[in-house]
Predicted model as a PDB file, atoms N, CA, C, CB and O in Angstrom, pLDDT in the B-factor column:
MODEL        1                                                                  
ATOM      1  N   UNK A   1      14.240-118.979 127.389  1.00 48.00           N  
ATOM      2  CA  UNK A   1      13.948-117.593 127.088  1.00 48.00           C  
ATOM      3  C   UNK A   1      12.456-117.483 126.752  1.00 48.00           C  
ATOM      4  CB  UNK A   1      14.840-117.069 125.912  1.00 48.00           C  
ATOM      5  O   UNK A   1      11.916-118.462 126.236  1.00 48.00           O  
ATOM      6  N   UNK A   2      11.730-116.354 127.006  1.00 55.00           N  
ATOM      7  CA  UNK A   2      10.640-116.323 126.745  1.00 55.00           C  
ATOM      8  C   UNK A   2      10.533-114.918 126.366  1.00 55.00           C  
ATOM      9  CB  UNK A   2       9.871-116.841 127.693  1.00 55.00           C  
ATOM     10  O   UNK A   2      11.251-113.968 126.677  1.00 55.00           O  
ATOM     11  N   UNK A   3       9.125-115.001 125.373  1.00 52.00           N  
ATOM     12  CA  UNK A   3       8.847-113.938 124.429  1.00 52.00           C  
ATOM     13  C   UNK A   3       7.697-113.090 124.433  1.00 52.00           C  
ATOM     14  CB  UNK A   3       8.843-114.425 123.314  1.00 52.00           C  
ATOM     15  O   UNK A   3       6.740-113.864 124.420  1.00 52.00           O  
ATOM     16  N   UNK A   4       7.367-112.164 124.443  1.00 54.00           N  
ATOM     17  CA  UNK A   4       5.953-111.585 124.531  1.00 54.00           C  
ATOM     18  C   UNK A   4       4.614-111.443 123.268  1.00 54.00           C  
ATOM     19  CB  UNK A   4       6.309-110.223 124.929  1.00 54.00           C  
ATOM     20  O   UNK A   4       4.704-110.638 122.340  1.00 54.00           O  
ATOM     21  N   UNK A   5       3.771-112.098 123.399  1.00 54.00           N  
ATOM     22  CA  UNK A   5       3.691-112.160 122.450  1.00 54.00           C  
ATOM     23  C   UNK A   5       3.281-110.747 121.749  1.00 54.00           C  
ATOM     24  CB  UNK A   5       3.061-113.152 122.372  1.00 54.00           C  
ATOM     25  O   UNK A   5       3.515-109.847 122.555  1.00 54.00           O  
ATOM     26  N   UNK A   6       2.917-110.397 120.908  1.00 54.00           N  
ATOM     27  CA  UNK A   6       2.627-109.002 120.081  1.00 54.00           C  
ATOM     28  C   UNK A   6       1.540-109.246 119.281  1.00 54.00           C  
ATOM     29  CB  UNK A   6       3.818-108.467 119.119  1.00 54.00           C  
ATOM     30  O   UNK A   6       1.561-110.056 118.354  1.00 54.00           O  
ATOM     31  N   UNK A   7       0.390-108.444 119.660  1.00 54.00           N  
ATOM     32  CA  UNK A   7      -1.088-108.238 119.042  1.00 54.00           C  
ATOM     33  C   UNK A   7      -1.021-107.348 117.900  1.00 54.00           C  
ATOM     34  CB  UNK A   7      -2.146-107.595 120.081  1.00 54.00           C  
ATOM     35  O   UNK A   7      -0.058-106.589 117.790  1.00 54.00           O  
ATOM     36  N   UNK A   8      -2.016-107.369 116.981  1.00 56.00           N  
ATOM     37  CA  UNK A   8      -1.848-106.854 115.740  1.00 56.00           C  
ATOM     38  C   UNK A   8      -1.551-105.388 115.888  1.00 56.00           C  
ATOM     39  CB  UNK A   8      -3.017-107.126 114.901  1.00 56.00           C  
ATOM     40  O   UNK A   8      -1.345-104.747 114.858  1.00 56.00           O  
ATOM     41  N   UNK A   9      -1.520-104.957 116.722  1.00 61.00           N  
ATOM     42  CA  UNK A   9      -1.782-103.370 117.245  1.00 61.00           C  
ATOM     43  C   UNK A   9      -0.050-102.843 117.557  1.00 61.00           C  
ATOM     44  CB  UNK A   9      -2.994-103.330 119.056  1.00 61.00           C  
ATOM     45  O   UNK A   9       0.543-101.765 117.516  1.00 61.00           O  
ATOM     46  N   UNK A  10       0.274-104.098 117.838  1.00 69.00           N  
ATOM     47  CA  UNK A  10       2.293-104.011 118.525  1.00 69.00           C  
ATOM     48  C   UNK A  10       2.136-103.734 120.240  1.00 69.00           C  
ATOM     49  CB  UNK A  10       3.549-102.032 117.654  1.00 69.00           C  
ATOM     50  O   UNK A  10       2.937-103.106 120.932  1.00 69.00           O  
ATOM     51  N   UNK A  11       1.217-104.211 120.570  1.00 68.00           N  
ATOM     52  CA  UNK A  11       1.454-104.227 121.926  1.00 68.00           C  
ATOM     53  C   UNK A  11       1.245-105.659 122.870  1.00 68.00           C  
ATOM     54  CB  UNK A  11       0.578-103.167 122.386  1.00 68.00           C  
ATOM     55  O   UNK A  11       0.388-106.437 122.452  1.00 68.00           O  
ATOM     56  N   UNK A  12       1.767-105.925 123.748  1.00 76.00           N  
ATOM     57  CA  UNK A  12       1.846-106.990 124.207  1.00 76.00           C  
ATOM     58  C   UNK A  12       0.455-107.662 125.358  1.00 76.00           C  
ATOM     59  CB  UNK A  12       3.177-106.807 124.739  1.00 76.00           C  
ATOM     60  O   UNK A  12       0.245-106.976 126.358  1.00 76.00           O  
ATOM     61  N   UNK A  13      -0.041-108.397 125.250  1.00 76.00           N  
ATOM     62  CA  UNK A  13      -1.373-108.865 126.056  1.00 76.00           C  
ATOM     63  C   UNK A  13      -1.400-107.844 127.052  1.00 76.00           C  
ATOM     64  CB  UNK A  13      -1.364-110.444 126.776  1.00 76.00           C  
ATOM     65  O   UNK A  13      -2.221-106.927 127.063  1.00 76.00           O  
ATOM     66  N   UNK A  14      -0.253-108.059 128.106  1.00 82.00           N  
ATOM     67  CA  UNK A  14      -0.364-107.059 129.266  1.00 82.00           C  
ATOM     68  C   UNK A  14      -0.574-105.619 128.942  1.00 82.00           C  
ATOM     69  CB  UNK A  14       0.850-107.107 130.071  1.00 82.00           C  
ATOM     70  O   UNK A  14      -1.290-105.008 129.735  1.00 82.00           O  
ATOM     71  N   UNK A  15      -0.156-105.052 128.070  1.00 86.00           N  
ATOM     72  CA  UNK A  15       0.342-103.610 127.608  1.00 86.00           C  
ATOM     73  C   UNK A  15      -1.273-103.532 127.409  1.00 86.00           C  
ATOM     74  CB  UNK A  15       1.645-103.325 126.073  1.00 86.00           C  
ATOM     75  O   UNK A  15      -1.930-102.910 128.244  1.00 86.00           O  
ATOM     76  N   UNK A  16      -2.020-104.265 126.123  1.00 86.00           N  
ATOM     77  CA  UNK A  16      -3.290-104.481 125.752  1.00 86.00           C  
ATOM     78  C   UNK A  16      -4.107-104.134 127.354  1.00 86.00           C  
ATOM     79  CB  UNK A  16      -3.443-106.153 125.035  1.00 86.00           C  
ATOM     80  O   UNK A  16      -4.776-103.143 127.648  1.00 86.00           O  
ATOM     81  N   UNK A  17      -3.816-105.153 128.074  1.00 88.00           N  
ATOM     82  CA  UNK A  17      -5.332-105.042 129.310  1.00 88.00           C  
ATOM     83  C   UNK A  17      -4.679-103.816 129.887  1.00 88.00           C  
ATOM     84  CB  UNK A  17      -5.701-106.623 130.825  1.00 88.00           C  
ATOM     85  O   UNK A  17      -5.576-103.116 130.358  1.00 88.00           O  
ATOM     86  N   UNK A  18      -3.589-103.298 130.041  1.00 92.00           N  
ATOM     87  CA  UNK A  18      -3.390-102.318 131.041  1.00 92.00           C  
ATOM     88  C   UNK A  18      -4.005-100.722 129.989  1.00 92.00           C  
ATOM     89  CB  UNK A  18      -1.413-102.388 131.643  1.00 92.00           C  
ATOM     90  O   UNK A  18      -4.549 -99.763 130.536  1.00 92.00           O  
ATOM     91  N   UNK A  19      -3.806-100.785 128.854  1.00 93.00           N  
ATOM     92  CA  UNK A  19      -4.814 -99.684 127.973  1.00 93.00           C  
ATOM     93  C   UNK A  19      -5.952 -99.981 128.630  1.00 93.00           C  
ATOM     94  CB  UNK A  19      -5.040 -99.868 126.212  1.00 93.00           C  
ATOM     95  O   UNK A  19      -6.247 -99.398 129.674  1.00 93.00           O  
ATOM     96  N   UNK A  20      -6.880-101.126 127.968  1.00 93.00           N  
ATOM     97  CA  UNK A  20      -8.159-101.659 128.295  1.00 93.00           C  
ATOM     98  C   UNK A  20      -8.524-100.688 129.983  1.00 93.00           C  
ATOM     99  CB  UNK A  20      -7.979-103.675 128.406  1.00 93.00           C  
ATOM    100  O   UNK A  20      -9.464 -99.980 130.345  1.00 93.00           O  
ATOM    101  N   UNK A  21      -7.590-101.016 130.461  1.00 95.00           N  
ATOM    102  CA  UNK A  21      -8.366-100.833 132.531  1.00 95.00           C  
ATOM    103  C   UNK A  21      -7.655 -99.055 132.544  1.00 95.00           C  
ATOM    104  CB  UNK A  21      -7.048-102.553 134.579  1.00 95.00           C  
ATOM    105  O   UNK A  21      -7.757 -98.400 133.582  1.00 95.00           O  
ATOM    106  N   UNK A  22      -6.988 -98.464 131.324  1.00 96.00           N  
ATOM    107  CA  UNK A  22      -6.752 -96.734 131.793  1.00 96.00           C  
ATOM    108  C   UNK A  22      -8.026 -96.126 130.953  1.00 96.00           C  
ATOM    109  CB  UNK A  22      -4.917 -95.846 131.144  1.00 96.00           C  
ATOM    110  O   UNK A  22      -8.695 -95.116 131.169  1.00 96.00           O  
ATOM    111  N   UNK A  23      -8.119 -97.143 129.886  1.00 96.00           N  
ATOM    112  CA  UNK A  23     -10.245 -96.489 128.697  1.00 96.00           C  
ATOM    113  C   UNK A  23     -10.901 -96.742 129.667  1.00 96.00           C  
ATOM    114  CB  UNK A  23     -11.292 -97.637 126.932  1.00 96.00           C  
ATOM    115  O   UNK A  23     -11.439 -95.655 129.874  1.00 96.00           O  
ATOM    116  N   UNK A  24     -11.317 -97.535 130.570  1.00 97.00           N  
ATOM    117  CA  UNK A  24     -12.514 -97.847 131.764  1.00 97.00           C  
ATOM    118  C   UNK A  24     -11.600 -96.605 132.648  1.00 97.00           C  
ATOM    119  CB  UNK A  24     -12.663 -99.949 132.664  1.00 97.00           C  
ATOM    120  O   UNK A  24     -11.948 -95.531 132.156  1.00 97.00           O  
ATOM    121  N   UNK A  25     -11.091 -96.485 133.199  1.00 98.00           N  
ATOM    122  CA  UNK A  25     -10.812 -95.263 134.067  1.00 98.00           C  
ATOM    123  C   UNK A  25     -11.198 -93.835 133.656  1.00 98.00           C  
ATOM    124  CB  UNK A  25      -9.429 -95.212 134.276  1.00 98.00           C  
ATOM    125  O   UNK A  25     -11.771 -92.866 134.153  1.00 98.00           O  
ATOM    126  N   UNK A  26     -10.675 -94.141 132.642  1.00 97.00           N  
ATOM    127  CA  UNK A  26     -11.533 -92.645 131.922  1.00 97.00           C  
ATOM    128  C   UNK A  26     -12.883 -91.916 131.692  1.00 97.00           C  
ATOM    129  CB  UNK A  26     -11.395 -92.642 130.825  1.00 97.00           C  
ATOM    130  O   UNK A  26     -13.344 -90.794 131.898  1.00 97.00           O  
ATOM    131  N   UNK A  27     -13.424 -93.471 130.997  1.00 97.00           N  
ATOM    132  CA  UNK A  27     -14.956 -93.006 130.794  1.00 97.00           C  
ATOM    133  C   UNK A  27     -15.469 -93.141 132.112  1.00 97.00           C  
ATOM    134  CB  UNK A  27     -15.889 -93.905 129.706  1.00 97.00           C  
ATOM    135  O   UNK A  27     -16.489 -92.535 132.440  1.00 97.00           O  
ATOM    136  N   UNK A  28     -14.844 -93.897 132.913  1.00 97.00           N  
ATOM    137  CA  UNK A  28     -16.251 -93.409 134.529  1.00 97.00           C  
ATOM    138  C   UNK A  28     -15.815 -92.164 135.141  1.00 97.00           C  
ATOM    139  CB  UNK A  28     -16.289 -94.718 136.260  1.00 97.00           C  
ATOM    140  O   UNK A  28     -16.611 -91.493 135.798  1.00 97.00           O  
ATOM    141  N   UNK A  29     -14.156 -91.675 134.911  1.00 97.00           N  
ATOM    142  CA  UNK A  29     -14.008 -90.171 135.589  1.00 97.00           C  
ATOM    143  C   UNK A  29     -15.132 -89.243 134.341  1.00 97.00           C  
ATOM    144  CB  UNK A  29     -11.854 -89.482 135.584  1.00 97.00           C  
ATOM    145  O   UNK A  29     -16.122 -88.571 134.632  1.00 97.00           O  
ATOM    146  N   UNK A  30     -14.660 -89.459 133.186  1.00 97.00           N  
ATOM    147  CA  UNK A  30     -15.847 -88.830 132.781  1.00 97.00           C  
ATOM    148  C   UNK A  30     -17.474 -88.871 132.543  1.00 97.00           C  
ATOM    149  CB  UNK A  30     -15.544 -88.671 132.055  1.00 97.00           C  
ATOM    150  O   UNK A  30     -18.176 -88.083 131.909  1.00 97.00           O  
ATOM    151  N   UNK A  31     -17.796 -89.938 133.195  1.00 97.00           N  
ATOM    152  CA  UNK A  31     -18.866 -89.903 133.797  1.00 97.00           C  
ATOM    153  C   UNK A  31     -18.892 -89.400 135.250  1.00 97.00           C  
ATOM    154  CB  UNK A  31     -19.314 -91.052 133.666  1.00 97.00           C  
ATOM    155  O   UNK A  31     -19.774 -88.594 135.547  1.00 97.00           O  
ATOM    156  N   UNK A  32     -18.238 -89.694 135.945  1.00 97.00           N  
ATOM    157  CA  UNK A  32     -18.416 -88.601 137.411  1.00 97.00           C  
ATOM    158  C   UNK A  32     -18.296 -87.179 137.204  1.00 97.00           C  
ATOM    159  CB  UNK A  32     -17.235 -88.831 138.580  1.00 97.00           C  
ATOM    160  O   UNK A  32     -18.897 -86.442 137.986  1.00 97.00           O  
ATOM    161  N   UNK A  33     -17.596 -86.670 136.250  1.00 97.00           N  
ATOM    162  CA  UNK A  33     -17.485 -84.920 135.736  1.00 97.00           C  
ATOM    163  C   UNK A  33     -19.083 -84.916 135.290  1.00 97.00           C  
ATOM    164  CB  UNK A  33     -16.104 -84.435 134.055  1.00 97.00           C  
ATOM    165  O   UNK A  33     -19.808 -84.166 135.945  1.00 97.00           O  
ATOM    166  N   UNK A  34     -19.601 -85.580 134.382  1.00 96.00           N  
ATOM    167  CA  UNK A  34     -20.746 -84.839 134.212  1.00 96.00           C  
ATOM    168  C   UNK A  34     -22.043 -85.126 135.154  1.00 96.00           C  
ATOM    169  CB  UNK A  34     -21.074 -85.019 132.853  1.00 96.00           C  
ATOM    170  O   UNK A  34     -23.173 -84.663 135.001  1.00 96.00           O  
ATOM    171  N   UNK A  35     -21.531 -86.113 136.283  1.00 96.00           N  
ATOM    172  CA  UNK A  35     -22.747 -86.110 137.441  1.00 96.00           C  
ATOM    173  C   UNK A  35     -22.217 -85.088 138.526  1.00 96.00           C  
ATOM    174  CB  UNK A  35     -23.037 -87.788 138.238  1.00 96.00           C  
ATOM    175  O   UNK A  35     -22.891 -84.856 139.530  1.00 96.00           O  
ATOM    176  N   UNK A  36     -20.620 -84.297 138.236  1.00 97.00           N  
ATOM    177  CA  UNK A  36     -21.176 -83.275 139.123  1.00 97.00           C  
ATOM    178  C   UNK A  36     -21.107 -81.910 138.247  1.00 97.00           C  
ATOM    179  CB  UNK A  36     -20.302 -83.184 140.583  1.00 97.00           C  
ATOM    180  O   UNK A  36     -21.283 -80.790 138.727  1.00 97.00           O  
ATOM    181  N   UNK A  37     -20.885 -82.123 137.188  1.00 96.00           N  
ATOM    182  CA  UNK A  37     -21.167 -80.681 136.583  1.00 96.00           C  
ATOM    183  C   UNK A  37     -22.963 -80.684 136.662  1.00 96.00           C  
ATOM    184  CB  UNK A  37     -20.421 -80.507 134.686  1.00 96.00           C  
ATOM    185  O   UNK A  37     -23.390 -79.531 136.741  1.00 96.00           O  
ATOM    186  N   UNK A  38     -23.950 -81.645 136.655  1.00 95.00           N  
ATOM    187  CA  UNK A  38     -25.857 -81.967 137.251  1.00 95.00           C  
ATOM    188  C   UNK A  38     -25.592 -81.031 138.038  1.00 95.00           C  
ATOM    189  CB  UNK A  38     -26.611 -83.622 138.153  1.00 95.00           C  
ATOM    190  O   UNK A  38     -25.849 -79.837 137.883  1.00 95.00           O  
ATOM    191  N   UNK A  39     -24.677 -81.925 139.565  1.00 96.00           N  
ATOM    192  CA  UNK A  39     -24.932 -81.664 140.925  1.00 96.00           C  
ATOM    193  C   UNK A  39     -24.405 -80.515 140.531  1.00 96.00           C  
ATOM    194  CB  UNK A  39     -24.392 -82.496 142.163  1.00 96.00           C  
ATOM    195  O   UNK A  39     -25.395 -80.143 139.900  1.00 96.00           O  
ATOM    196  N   UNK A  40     -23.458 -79.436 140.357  1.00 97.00           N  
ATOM    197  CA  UNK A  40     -22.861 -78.302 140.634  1.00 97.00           C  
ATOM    198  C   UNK A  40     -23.976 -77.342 140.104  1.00 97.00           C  
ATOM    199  CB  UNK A  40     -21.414 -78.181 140.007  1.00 97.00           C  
ATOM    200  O   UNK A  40     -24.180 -76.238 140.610  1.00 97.00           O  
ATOM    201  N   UNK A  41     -24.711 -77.863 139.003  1.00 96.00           N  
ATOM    202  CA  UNK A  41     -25.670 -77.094 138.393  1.00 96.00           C  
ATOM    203  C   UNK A  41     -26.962 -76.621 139.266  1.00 96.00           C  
ATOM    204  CB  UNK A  41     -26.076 -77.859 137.260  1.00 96.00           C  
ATOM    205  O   UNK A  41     -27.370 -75.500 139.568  1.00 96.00           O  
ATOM    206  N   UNK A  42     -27.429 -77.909 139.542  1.00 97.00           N  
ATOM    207  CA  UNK A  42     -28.532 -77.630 140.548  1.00 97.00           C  
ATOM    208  C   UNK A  42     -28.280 -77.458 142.153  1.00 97.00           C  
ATOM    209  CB  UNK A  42     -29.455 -78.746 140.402  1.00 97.00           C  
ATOM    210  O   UNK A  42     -29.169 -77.434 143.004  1.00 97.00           O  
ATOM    211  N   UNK A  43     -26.968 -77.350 142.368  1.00 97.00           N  
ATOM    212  CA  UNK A  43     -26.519 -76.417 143.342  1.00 97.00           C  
ATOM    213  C   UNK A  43     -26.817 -74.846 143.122  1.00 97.00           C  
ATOM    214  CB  UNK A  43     -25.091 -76.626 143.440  1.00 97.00           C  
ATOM    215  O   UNK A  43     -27.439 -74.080 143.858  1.00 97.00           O  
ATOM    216  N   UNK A  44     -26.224 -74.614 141.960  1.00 97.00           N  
ATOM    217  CA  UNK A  44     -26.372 -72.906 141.523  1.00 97.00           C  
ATOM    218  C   UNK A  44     -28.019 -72.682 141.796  1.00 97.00           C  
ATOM    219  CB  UNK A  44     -25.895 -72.499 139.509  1.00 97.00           C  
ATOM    220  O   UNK A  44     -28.533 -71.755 142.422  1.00 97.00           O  
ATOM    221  N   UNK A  45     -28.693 -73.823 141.128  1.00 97.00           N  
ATOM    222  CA  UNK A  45     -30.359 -73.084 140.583  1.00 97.00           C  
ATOM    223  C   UNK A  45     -30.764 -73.260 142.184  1.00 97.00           C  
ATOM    224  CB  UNK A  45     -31.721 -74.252 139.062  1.00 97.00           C  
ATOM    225  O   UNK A  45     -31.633 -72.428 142.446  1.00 97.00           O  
ATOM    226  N   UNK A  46     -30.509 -73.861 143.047  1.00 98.00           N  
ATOM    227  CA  UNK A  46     -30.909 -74.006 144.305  1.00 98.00           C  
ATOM    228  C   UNK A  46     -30.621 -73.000 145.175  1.00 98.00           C  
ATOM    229  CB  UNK A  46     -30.480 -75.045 144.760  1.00 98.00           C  
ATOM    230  O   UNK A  46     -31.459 -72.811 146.056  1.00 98.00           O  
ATOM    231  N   UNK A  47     -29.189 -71.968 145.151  1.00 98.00           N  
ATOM    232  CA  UNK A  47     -29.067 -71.023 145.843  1.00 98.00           C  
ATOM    233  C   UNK A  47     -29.397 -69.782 145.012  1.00 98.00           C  
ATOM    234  CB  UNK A  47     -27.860 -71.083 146.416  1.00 98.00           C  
ATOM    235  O   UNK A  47     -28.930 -68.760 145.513  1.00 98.00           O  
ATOM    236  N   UNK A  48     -29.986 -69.623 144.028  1.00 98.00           N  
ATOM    237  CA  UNK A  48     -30.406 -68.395 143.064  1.00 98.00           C  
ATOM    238  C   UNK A  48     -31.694 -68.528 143.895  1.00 98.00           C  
ATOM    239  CB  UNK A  48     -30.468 -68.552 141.112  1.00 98.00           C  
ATOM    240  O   UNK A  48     -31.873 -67.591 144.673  1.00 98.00           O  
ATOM    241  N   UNK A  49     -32.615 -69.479 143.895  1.00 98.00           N  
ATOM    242  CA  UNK A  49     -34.306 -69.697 144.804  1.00 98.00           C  
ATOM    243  C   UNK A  49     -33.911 -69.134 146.170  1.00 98.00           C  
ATOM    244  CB  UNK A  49     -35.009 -71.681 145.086  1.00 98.00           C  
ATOM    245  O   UNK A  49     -34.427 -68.066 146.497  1.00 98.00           O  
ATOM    246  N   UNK A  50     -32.946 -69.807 147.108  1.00 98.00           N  
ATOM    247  CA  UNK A  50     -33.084 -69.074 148.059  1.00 98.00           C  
ATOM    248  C   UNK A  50     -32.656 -67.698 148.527  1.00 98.00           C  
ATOM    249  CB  UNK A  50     -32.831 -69.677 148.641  1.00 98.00           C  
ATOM    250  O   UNK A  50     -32.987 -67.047 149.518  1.00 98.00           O  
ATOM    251  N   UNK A  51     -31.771 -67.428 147.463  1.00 98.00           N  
ATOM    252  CA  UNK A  51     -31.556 -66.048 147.785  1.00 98.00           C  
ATOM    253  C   UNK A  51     -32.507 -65.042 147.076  1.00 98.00           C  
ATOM    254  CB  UNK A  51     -30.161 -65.718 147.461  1.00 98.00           C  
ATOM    255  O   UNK A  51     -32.467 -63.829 147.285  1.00 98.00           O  
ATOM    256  N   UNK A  52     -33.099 -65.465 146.485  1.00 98.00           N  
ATOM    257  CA  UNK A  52     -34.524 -64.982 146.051  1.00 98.00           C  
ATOM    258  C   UNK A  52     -35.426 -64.865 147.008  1.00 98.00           C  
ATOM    259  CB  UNK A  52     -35.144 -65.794 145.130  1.00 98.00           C  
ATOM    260  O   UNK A  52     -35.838 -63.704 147.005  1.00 98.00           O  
ATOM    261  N   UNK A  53     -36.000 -65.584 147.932  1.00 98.00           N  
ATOM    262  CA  UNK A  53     -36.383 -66.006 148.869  1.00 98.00           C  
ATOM    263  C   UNK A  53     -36.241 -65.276 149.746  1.00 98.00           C  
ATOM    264  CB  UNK A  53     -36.062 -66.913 149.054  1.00 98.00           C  
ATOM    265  O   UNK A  53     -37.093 -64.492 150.166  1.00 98.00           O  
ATOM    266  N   UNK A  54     -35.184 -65.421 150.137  1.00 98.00           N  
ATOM    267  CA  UNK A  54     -34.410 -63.929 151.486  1.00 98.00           C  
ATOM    268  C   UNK A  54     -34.830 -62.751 151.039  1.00 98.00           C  
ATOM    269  CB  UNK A  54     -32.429 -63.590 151.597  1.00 98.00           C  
ATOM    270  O   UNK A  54     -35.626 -61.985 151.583  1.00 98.00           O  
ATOM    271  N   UNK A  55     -34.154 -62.608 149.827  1.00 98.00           N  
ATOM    272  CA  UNK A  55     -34.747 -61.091 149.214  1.00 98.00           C  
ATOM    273  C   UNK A  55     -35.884 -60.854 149.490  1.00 98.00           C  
ATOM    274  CB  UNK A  55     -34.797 -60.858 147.793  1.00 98.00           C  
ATOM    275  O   UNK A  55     -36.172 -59.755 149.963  1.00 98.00           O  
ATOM    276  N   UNK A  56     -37.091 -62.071 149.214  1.00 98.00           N  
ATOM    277  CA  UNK A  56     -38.875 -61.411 149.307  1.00 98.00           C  
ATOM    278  C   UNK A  56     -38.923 -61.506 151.066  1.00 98.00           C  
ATOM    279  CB  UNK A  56     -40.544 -62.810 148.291  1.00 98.00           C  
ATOM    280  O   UNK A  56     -39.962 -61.041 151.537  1.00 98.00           O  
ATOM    281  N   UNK A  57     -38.192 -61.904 151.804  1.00 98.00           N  
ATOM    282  CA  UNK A  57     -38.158 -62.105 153.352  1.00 98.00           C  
ATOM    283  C   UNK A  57     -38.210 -60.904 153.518  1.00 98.00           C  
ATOM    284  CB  UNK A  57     -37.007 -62.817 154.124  1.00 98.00           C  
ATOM    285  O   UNK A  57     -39.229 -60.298 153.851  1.00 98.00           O  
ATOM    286  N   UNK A  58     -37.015 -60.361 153.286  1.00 97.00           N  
ATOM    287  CA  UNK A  58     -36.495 -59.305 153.473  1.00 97.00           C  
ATOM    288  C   UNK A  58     -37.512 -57.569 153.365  1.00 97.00           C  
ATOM    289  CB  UNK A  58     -35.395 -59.567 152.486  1.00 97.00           C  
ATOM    290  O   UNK A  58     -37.764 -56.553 154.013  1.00 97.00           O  
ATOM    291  N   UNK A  59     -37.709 -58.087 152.355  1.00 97.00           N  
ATOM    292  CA  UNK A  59     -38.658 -57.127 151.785  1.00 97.00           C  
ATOM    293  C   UNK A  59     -39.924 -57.072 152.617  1.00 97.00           C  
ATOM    294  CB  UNK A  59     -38.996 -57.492 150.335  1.00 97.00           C  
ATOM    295  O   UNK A  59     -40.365 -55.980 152.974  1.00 97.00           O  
ATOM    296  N   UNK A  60     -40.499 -58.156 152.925  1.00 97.00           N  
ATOM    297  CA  UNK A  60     -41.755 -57.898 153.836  1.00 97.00           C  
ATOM    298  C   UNK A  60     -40.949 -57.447 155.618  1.00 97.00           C  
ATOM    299  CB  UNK A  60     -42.934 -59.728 153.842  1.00 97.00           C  
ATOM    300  O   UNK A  60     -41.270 -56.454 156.271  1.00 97.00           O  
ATOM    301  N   UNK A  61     -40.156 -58.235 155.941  1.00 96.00           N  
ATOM    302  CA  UNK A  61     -39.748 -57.104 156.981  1.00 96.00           C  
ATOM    303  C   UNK A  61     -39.970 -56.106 157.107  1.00 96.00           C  
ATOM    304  CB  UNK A  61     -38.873 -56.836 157.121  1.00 96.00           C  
ATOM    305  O   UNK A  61     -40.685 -55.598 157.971  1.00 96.00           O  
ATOM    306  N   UNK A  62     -39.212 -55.449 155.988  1.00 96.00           N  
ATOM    307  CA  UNK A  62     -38.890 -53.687 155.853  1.00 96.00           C  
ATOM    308  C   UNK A  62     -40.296 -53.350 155.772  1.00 96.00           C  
ATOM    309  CB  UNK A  62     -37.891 -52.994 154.313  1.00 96.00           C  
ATOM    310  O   UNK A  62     -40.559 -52.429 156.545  1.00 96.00           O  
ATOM    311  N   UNK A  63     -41.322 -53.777 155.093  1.00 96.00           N  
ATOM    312  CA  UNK A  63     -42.762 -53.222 155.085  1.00 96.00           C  
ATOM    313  C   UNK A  63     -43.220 -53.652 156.184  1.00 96.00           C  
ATOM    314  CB  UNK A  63     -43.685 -53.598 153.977  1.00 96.00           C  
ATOM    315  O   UNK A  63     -43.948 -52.749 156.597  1.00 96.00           O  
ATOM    316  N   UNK A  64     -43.230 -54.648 157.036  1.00 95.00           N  
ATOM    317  CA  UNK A  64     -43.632 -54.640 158.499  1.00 95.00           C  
ATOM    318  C   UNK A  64     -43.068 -53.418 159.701  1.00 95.00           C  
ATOM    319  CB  UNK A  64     -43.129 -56.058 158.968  1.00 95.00           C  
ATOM    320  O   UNK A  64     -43.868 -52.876 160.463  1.00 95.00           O  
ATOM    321  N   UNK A  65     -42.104 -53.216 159.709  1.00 94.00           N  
ATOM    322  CA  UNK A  65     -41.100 -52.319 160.626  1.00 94.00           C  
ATOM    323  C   UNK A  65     -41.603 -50.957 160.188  1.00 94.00           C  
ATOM    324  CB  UNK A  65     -39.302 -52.533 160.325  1.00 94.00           C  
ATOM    325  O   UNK A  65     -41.878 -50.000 160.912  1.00 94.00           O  
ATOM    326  N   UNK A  66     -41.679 -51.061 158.692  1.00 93.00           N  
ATOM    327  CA  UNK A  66     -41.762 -49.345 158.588  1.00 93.00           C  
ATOM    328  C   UNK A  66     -43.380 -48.578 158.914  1.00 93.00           C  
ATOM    329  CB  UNK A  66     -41.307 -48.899 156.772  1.00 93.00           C  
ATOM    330  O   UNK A  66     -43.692 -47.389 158.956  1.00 93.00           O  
ATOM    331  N   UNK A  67     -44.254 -49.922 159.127  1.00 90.00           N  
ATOM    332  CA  UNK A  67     -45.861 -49.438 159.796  1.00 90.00           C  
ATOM    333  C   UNK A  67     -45.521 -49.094 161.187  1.00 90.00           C  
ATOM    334  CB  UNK A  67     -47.215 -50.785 159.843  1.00 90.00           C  
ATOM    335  O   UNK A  67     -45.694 -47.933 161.558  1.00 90.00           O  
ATOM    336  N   UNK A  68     -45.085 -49.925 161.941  1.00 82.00           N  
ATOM    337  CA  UNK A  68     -44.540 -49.478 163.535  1.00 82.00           C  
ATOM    338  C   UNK A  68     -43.666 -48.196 163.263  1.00 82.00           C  
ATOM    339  CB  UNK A  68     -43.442 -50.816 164.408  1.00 82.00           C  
ATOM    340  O   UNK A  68     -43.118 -47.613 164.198  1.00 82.00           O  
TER     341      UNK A  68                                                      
ENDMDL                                                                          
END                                                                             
């Protein structure tokens, strides 16, 4: 017969590394959330510039067209 052994905590070696490898799963998903909440960010500030952009496009059009 064999026995498992039990860490001061009441969980068994395996039980132990399989916590251990779901805390490492965690902190790198939550490190990938906050490299794309960056990326999602400077997505936004990147299409606020170009649609800024269009807008001043835009605008000199309409003052080109409306001399002709």
């Amino acid at each position: 017969m064999t026995t498992k052994t039990i860490t001061a905590n009441g969980l068994s070696g395996s039980d132990a590394g399989y916590l251990r490898a779901i805390e490492d799963c965690v902190k790198e998903m939550t490190a990938a959330r906050k490299g794309m909440k960056k990326t999602d960010a400077e997505i936004q500030r990147l299409r606020a510039s170009s649609r800024r952009k269009l807008d001043e496009t835009w605008a000199i059009i309409r003052r080109v067209q409306a001399t002709f």
